[in-house]
C-alpha positions as CSV (number, residue, x, y, z in Angstrom):
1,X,-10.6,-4.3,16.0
2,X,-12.5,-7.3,15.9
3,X,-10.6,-8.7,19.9
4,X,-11.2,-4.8,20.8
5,X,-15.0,-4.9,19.8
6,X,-15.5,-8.4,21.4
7,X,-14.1,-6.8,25.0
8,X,-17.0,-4.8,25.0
9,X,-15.1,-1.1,23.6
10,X,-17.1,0.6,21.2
11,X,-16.7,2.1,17.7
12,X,-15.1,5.6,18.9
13,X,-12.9,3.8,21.8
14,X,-11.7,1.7,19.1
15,X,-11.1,4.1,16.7
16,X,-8.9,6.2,19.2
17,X,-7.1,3.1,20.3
18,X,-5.9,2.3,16.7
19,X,-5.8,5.6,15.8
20,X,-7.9,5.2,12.2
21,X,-11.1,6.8,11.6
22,X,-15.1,5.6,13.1
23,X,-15.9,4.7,9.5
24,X,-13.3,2.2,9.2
25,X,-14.0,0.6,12.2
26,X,-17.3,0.2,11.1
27,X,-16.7,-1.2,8.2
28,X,-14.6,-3.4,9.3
29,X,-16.7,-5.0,12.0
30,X,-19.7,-5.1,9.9
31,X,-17.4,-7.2,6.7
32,X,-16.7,-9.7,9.8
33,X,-19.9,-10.0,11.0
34,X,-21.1,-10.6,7.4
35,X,-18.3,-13.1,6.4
36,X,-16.2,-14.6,9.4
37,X,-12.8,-15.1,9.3
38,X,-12.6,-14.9,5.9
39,X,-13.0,-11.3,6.0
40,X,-9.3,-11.0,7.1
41,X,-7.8,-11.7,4.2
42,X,-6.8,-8.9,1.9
43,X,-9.2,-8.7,-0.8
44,X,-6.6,-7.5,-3.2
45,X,-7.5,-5.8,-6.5
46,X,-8.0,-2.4,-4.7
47,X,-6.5,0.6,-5.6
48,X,-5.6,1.8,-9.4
49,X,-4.4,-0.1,-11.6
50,X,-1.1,0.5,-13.6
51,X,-1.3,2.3,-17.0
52,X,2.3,0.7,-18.2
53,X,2.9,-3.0,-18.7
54,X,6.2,-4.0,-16.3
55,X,8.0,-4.6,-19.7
56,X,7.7,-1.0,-19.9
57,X,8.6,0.0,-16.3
58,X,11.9,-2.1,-16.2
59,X,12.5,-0.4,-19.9
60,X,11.8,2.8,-18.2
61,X,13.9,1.9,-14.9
62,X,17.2,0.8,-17.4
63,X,16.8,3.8,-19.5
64,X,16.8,6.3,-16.5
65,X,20.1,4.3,-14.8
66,X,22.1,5.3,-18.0
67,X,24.2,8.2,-18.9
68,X,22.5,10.3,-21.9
69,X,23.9,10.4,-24.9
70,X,26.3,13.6,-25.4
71,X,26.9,14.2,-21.3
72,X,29.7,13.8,-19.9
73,X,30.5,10.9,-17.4
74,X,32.1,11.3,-13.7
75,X,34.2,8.2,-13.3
76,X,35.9,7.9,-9.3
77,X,39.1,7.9,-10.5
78,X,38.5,11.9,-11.4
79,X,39.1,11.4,-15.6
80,X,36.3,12.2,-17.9
């Protein structure tokens, strides 16, 4: 965005190249004409934040990988 801007293409032209919307291109420029560089990185912390602990999740992940209790199990060599 920043290369396009600088080559003298404006918000819309920029927008269509990338194909992302005016807005973000306006942010965009205006974060790197407040901070530089610096306004590349990824600011991280965005986005929501996760209601389980990962203790939880890999709990979750083993429990669902298991065969219930009472269900029969398919085994390749066609016994049960």
């Amino acid at each position: 965005m920043i290369e396009l801007s600088w080559s003298g293409l404006r918000v819309p032209a920029i927008a269509v190249e990338l194909e992302c919307s005016r807005k973000t291109v306006r942010c965009r420029l205006h974060r790197f004409n407040r901070a530089g560089l610096e306004s590349l990185d990824d600011l991280g912390g965005q986005g929501r934040k996760r209601r389980i602990t990962e203790e939880e999740r890999s709990r979750i992940i083993s429990l669902v990988k298991t065969v219930p209790p009472g269900r029969l199990r398919w085994e390749p060599v066609g016994e049960l």
